[in-house]
C-alpha positions as CSV (number, residue, x, y, z in Angstrom):
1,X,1.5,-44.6,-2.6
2,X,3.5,-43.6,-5.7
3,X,6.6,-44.9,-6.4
4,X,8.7,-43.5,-4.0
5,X,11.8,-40.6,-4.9
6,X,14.7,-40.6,-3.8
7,X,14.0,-37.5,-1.5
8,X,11.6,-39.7,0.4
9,X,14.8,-41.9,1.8
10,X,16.5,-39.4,2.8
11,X,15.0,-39.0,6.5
12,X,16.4,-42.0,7.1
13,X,19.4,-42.9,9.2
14,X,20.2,-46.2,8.0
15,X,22.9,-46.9,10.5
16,X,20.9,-45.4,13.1
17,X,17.8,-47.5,12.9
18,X,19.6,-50.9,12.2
19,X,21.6,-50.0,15.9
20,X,18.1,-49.4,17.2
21,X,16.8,-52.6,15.8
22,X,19.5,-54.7,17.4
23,X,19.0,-53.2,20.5
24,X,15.5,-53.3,20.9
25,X,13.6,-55.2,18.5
26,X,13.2,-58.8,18.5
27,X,12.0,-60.1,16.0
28,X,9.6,-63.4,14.9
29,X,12.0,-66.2,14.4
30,X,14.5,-64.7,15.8
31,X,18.2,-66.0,15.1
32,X,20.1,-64.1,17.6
33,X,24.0,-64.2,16.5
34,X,23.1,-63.7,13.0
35,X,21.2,-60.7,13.9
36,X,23.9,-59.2,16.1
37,X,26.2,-59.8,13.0
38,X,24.4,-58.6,10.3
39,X,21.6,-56.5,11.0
40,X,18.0,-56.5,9.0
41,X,16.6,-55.3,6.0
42,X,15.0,-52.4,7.1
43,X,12.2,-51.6,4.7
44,X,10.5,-48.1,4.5
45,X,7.8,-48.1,1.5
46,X,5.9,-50.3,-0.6
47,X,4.3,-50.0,-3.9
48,X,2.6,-52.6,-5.8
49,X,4.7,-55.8,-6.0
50,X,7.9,-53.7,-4.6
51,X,9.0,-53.0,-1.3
52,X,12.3,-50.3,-0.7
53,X,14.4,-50.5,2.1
54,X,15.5,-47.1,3.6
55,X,18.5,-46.6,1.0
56,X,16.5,-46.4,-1.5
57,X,17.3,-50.0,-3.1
58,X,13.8,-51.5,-4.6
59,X,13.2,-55.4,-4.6
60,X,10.3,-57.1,-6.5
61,X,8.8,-59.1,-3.3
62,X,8.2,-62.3,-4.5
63,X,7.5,-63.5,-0.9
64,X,4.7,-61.2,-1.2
65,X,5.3,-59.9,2.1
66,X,4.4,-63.2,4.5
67,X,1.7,-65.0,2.2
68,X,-0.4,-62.0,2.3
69,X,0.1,-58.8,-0.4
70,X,-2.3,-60.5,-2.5
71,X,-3.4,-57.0,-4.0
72,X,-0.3,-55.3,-3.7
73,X,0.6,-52.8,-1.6
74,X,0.0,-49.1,-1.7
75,X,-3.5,-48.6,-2.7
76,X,-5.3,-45.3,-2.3
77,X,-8.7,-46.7,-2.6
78,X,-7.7,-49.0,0.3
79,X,-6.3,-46.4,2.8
80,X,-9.3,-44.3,1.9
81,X,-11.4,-46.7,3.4
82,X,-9.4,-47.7,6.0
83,X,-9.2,-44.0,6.9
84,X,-12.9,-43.5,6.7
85,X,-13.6,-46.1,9.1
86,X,-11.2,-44.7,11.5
87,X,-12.8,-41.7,11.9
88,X,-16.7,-43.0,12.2
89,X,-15.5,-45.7,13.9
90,X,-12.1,-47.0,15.1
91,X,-13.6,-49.6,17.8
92,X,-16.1,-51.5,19.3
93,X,-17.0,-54.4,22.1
94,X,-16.4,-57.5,20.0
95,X,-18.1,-59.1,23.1
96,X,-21.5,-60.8,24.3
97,X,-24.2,-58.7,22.9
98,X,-22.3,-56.1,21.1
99,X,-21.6,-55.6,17.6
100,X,-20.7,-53.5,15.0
101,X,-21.5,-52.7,11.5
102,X,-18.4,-54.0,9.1
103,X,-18.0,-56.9,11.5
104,X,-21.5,-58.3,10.5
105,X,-21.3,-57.1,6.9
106,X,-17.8,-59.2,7.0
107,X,-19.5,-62.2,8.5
108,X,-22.5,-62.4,6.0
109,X,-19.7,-61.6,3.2
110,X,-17.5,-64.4,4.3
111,X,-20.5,-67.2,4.9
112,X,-21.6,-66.2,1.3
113,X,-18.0,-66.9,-0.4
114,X,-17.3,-70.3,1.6
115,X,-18.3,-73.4,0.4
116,X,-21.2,-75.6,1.3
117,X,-23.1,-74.8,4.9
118,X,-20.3,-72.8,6.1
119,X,-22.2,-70.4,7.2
120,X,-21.2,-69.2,10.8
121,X,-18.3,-67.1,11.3
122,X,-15.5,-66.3,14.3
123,X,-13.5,-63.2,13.9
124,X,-9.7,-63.8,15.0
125,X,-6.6,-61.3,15.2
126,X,-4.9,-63.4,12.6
127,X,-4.2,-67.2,11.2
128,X,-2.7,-68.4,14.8
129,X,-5.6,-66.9,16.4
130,X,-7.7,-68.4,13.8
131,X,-6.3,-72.0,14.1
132,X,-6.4,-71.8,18.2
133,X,-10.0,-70.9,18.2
134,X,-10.4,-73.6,15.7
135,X,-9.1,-75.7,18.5
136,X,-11.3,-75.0,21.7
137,X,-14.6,-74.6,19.2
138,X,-13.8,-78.2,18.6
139,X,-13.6,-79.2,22.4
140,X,-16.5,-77.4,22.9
141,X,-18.4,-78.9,20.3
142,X,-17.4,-82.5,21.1
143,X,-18.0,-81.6,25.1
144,X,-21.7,-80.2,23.8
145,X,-21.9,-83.7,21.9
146,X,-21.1,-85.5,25.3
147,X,-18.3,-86.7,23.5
148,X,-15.9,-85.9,26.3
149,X,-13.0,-88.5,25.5
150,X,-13.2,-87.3,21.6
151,X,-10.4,-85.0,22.1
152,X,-7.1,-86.0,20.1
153,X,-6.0,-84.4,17.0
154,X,-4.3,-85.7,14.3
155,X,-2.0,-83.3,11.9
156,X,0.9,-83.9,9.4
157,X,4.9,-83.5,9.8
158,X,6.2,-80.4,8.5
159,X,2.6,-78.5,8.8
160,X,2.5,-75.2,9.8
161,X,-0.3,-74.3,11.5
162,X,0.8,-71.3,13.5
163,X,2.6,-69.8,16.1
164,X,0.9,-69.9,19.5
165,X,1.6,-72.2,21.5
166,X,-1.2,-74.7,20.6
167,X,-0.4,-74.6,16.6
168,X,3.4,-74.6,17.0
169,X,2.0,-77.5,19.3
170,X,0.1,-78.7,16.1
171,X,3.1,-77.9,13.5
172,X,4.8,-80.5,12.1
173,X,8.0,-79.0,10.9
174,X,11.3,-80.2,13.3
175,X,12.7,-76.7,12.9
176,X,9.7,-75.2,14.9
177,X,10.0,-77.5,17.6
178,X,13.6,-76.2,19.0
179,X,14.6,-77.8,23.0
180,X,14.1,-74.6,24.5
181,X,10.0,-74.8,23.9
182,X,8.0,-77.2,25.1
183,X,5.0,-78.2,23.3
184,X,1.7,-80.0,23.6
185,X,2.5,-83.2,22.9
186,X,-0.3,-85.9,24.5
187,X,-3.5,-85.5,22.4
188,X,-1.5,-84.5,19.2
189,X,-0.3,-86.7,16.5
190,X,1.5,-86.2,13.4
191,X,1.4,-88.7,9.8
192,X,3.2,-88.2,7.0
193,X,3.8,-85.2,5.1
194,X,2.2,-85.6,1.4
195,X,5.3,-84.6,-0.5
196,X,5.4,-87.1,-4.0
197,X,9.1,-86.1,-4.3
198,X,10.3,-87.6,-1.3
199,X,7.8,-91.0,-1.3
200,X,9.6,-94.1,-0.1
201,X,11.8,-95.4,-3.0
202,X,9.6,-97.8,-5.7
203,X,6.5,-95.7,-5.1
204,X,4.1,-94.6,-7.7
205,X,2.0,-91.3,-7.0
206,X,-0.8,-93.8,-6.7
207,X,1.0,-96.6,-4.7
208,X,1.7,-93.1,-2.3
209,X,-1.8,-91.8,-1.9
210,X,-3.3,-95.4,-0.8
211,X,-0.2,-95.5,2.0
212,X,-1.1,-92.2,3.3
213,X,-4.4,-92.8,3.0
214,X,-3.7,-96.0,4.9
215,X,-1.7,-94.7,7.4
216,X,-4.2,-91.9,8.5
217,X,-7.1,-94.6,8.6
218,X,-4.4,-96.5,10.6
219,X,-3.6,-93.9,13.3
220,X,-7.0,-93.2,13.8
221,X,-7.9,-96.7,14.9
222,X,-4.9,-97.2,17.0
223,X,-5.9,-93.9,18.6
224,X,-9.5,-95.0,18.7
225,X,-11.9,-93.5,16.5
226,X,-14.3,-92.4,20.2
227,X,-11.1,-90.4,20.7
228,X,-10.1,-88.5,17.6
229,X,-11.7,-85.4,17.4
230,X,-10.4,-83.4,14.5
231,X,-7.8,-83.7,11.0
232,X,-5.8,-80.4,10.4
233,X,-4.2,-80.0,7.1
234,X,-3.3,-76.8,4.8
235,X,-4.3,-77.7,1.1
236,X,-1.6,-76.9,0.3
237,X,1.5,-76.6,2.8
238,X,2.8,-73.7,3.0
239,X,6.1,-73.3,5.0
240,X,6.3,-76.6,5.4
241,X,7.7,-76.1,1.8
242,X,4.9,-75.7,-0.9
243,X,3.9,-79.7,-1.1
244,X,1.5,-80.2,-3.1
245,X,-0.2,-83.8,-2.1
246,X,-1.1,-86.7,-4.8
247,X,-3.9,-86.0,-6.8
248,X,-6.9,-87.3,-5.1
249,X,-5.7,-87.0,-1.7
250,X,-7.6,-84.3,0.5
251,X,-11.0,-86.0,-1.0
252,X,-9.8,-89.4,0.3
253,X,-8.5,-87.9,3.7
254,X,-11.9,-86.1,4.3
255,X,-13.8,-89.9,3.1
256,X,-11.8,-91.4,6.2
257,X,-13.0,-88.4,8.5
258,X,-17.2,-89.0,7.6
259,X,-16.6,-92.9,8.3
260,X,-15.2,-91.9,11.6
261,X,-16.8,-88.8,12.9
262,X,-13.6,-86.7,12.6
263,X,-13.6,-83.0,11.8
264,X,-11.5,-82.1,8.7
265,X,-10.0,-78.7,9.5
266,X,-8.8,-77.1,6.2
267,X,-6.0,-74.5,7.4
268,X,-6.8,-71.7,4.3
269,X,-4.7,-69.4,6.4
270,X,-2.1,-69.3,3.0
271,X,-4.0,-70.4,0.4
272,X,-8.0,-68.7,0.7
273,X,-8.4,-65.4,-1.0
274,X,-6.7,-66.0,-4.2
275,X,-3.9,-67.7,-4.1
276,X,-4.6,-70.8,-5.9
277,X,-7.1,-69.2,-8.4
278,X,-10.0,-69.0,-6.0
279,X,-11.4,-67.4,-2.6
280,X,-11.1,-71.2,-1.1
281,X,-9.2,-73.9,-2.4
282,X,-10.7,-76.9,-0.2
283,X,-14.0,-77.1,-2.4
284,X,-12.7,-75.2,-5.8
285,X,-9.1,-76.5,-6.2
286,X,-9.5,-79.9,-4.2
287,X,-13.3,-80.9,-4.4
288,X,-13.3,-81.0,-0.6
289,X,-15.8,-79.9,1.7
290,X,-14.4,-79.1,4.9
291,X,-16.1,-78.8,8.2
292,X,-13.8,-75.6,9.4
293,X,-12.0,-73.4,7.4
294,X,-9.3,-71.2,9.2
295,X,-8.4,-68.0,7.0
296,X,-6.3,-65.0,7.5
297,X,-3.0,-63.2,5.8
298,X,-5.1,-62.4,2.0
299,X,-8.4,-61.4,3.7
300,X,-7.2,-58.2,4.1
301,X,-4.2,-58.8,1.4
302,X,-2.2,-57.6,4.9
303,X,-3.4,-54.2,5.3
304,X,-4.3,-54.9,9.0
305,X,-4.9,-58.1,11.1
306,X,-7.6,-60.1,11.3
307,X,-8.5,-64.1,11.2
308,X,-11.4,-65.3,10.9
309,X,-12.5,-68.8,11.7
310,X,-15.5,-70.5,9.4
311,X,-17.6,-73.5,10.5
312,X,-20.3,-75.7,9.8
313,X,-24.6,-75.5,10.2
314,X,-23.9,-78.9,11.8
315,X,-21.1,-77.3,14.2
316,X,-23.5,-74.5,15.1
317,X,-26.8,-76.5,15.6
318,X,-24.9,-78.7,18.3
319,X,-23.5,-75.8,20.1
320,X,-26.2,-72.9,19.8
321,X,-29.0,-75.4,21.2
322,X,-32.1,-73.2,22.8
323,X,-32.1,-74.1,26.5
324,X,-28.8,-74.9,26.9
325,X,-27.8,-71.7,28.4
326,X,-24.2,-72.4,27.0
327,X,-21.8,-69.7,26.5
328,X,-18.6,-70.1,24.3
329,X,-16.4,-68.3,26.6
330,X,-13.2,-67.1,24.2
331,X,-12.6,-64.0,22.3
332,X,-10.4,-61.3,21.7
333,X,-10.2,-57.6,22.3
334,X,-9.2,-56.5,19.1
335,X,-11.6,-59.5,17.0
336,X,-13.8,-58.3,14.6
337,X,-12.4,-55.0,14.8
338,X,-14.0,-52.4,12.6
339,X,-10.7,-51.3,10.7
340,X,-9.9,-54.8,10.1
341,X,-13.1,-56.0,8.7
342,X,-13.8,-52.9,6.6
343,X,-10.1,-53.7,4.7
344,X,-11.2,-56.9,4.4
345,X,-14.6,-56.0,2.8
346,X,-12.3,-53.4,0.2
347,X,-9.7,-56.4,-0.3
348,X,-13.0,-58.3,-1.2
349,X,-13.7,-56.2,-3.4
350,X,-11.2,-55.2,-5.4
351,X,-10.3,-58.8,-6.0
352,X,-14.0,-59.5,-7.4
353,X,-13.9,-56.1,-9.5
354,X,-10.7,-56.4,-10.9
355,X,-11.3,-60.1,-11.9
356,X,-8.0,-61.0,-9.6
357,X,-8.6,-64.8,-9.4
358,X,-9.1,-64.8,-13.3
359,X,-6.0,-63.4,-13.7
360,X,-4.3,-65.4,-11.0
361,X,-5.3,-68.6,-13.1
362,X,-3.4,-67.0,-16.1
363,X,0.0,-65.4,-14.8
364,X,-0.3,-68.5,-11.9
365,X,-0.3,-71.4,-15.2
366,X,2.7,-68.8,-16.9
367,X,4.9,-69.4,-13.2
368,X,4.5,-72.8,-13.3
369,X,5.6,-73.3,-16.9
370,X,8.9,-70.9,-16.4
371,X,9.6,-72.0,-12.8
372,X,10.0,-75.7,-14.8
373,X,13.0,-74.4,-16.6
374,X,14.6,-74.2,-13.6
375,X,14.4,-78.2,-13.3
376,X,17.3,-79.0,-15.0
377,X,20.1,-76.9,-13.2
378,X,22.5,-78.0,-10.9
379,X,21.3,-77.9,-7.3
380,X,17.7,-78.1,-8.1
381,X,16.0,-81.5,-6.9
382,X,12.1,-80.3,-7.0
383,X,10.3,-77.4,-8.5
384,X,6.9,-77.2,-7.4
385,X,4.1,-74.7,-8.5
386,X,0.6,-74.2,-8.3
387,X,-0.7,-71.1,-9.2
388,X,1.2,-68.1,-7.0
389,X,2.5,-71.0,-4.0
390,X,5.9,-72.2,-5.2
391,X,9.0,-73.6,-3.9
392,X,12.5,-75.0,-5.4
393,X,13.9,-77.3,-3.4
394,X,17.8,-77.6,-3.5
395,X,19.9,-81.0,-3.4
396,X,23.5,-81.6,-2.6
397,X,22.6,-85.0,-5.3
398,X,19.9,-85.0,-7.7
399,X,19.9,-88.7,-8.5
400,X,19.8,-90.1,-4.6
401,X,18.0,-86.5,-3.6
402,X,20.7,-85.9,-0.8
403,X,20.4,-82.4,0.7
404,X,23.0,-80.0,2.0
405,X,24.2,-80.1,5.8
406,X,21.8,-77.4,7.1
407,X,24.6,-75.6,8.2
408,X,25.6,-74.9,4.6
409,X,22.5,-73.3,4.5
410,X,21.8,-73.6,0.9
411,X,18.6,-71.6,0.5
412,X,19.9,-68.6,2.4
413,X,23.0,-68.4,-0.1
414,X,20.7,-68.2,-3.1
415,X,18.2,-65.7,-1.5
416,X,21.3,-63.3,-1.2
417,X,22.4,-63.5,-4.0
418,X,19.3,-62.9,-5.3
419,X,18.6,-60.1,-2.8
420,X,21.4,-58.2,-4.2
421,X,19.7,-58.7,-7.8
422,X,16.6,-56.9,-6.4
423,X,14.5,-59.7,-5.8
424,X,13.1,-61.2,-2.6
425,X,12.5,-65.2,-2.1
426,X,11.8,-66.8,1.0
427,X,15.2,-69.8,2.5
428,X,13.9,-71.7,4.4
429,X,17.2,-74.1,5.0
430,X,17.0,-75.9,1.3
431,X,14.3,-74.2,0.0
432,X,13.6,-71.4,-1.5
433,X,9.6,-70.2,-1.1
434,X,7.3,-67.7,-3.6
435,X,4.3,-66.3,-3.3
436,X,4.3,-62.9,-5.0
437,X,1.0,-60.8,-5.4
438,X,-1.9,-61.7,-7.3
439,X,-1.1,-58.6,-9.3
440,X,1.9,-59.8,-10.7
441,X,2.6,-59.7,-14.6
442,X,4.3,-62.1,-16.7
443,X,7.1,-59.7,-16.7
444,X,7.4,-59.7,-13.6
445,X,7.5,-63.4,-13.4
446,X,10.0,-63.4,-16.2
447,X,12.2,-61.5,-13.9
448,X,11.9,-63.8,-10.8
449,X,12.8,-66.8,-12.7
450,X,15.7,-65.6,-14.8
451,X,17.1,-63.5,-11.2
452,X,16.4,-66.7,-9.4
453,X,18.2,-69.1,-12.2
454,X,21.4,-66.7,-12.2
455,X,21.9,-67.0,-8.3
456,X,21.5,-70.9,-8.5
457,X,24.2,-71.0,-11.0
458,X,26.5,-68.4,-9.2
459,X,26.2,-70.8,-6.4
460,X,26.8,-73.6,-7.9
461,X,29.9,-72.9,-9.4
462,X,31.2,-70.8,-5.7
463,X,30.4,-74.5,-4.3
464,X,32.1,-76.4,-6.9
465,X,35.4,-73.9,-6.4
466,X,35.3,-74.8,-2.4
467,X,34.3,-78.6,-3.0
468,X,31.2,-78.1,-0.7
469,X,29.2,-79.6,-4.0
470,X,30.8,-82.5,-6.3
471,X,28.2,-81.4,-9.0
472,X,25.3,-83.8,-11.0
C-alpha cells in the first residue's frame, strides 16, 4: 500500500480494540500482568520498512516484523499474485498422491537455490513446523537405517529452535524453559553456546573454538556415537541473542558430525533468504554443507506461512528405497499450500530481480560499521553485527561484563524509549535485537543508530540519578 493518511486511522477505536485485546487475545509469549497493565501496540498498516499503529504514529521496524519483512511490506506486485492464486486456486490435498502446481514449482525452486545435493524438499506451516518435521524425518531415517538406538540429539544453550513442544524441547535459552512447561528432556542435550564475548576468562577466540569443538566431540562419545543421531545449530543464533560463533567453527562442528555419522541440521529459519547476504548462509557465509536445512520467516518475506524443510540425496535414497513399501506418515493440512508457495516464488523473485542480497552485502557492511560506534557508551558490553542480524548487549559493568538484575529489565527500558522516538528494536531482558528489511537504506540505518544511541544515553543517566548503575 501507499503510505497511509491520516483519514485511514480514523476507523479505529483505539481504546476500544486495546479492551478487546485484553479480553480476548492472548498473545505468543505472553506476560500476563504487564499485559493487563499496559495494553499492546496495536498496529494497523505497513509500508515498506514502517509499520503504524492505529493512532496514526509511524515506527521504522527495525525488528523487521519477527525476522521475516525481508522485502518490506506493502507490495502491490506481491498481493497481485497472492490474489491471483486465490481465485484459480486457494487449496489443495497436500497429501499422498496429490499435488498442486506452485507447491512443485516451489520445491524444484528451493532444491535449485540450496547448496550441494539438497535436493528433496518438505513443505511446513512455518519454522517450528519446519524444525519438528526435521525431527521425526531423522527418526525415520535412522529407524530405515536399522539404526534404532541412534536417536539422541545434541543442540546448544540459548538456541532457539522453535516453539512446539519438541523445539522449545530443543531450545536452549533458560527463559523458554519456565516451571509451568515440561519439556523433553531424555534424548536431548545441550553444549555451549558459541558467544566469543562471554568465553571463560584467559581465552583467545582460537583457545575457544578448540574447547567447543572439544566439548561437542566430548558429549558425543559419552553419549555414544551408535546413539547420537543429529547436531541442531542456527548459523547464526538468533534470539538466543545474535552470537556470532569463532571463525572456523560451523566447518569444525560439521568435521566432528562425518567422523561420527551425526546429522548436522542447520536451523536457516532466521538467517536463509537474505539475511546474511545470501539465500543460505551454511554453504555461502560459513563454508558448511549441511545435511538438513530448516527455512521459514524470509521465504515468503512474511506475507503468509509456510516452512519448508530441505534434505539430503543420501537422506532420500535411505528412505524412498523401491520395495520397502514405507510411508512417511506426517504432514499438515495447510503444507504446501498454494497461496503460500506462490508468495514464496514472488518473494523469490523479487529478491533475485532487484539484486536484494547485493544490496544486503552493502547497507549490511554500513550497519556494522555505525552499530560499532555504539561500543563505547555506557551500558554497552557487546555490539554484534553481521549483515541485517544484530544485537547490543547491555552491562551493569563493562570491565567484569556484569549484567543488570533481570528485573531491571534493561533492554525493555531502552526499546521504550526508543519506541517513543519512532523506532522499533527487539528487548530481550539485556539485549536489544535488529533485523530490519533487506530494503533498508543507509538512511535509514543512520536513523536506527543515532535513535538507538540517544535512548542508551537517556538511560544511563535516569540510572545513574536512581543509583541502579554506578557508571564505567
Amino acid at each position: 500500500m501507499t503510505t497511509p493518511t491520516p483519514a485511514f486511522f480514523e476507523q479505529f477505536d483505539d481504546e476500544a480494540l486495546v479492551a478487546a485485546d485484553k479480553a480476548h487475545y492472548m498473545h505468543g509469549y505472553h506476560v500476563f500482568d504487564d499485559h493487563r497493565e499496559n495494553g499492546a501496540l496495536n498496529i494497523a498498516a505497513g509500508d515498506g520498512a514502517y509499520i503504524y499503529d492505529t493512532k496514526g504514529n509511524r515506527y521504522l521496524d527495525a525488528v523487521g516484523g519477527m525476522w521475516c519483512t525481508n522485502i518490506g511490506l506493502g507490495r502491490e506486485e506481491m498481493a497481485d499474485a497472492i490474489a491471483d492464486q486465490v481465485r484459480k486456486l486457494a487449496y489443495s490435498n497436500p497429501f499422498c498422491d496429490m499435488a498442486n502446481v506452485t507447491a512443485i514449482e516451489l520445491s524444484e525452486k528451493l532444491a535449485e537455490l540450496a547448496p550441494g545435493d539438497l535436493n528433496h524438499v518438505f513443505l511446513t506451516t512455518g519454522g517450528s513446523t519446519a524444525v519438528d518435521t526435521a525431527y521425526r524425518l531423522i527418526q525415520f531415517y535412522q529407524n530405515c537405517r536399522g539404526k534404532h538406538d541412534k536417536k539422541h540429539i545434541i543442540s546448544r544453550v540459548n538456541a532457539y529452535h522453535g516453539s512446539t513442544f519438541l523445539t522449545m524441547s530443543l531450545g536452549g535459552k533458560a527463559a523458554d524453559h519456565p516451571a509451568e512447561f515440561d519439556f523433553l528432556q531424555d534424548k536431548i542435550h545441550h553444549i555451549s553456546c558459541p558467544n566469543p564475548y562471554r568465553a571463560p576468562e584467559g581465552m583467545t577466540e582460537a583457545d575457544f573454538l578448540e574447547f567447543l569443538v572439544n566439548e561437542f566431540e566430548e558429549k558425543i562419545l559419552s553419549i555414544g556415537a551408535d546413539n547420537v543421531a543429529a547436531f541442531f545449530a542456527e548459523p547464526i543464533m538468533g534470539s538466543g541473542g545474535v552470537i556470532i560463533p569463532p571463525t572456523g567453527y560451523h566447518q569444525r562442528m560439521w568435521e566432528v558430525c562425518k567422523r561420527y555419522d551425526v546429522l548436522y541440521v542447520a536451523d536457516e529459519v532466521v538467517t536463509s533468504f537474505g539475511r546474511l547476504g545470501a539465500f543460505f548462509a551454511s554453504d555461502e557465509v560459513f563454508g558448511m554443507q549441511p545435511d538438513i536445512i530448516t527455512t521459514a520467516k524470509g521465504l515468503t518475506s512474511g506475507y503468509l506461512p509456510l516452512g519448508a524443510l530441505i534434505f539430503s540425496d543420501k537422506i532420500w535414497n535411505e528412505i524412498a528405497q523401491a520395495g520397502q513399501e514405507r510411508c512417511f506418515a506426517h504432514g499438515f493440512t495447510y503444507s504446501g499450500h498454494p497461496v503460500s508457495c506462490i508468495s514464496a516464488l514472488k518473494n523469490i523473485e523479487i529478491i533475485q530481480r532487484e539484486k536484494l542480497l547485493d544490496h544486503v552485502q552493502d547497507v549490511g557492511s554500513y550497519l556494522e560499521e555505525r552499530l560499532q560506534t555504539l561500543a563505547s557508551l555506557p551500558l554497552v558490553g557487546d555490539v554484534r553485527c553481521k549483515k541485517l542480524m544484530a544485537c547490543v548487549e547491555f552491562v551493569a559493568d563493562k570491565r567484569t561484563k556484569e549484567l543488570f538484575p533481570e528485573a531491571l529489565n534493561i533492554g525493555e527500558k531502552i526499546h521504550l524509549k526508543c519506541q517513543a522516538r519512532g523506532l522499533l528494536v527487539r528487548p530481550i531482558v539485556h539485549l536489544n535485537v535488529m533485523s530490519p528489511p533487506l530494503t533498508i537504506t543507509h538512511a535509514q540505518v543512520d536513523e536506527i543508530v543515532e535513535t538507538l544511541r540517544e535512548a542508551i544515553e537517556q538511560t544511563a543517566e535516569e540510572l545513574l540519578k536512581d543509583g541502579s548503575y554506578a557508571g564505567n
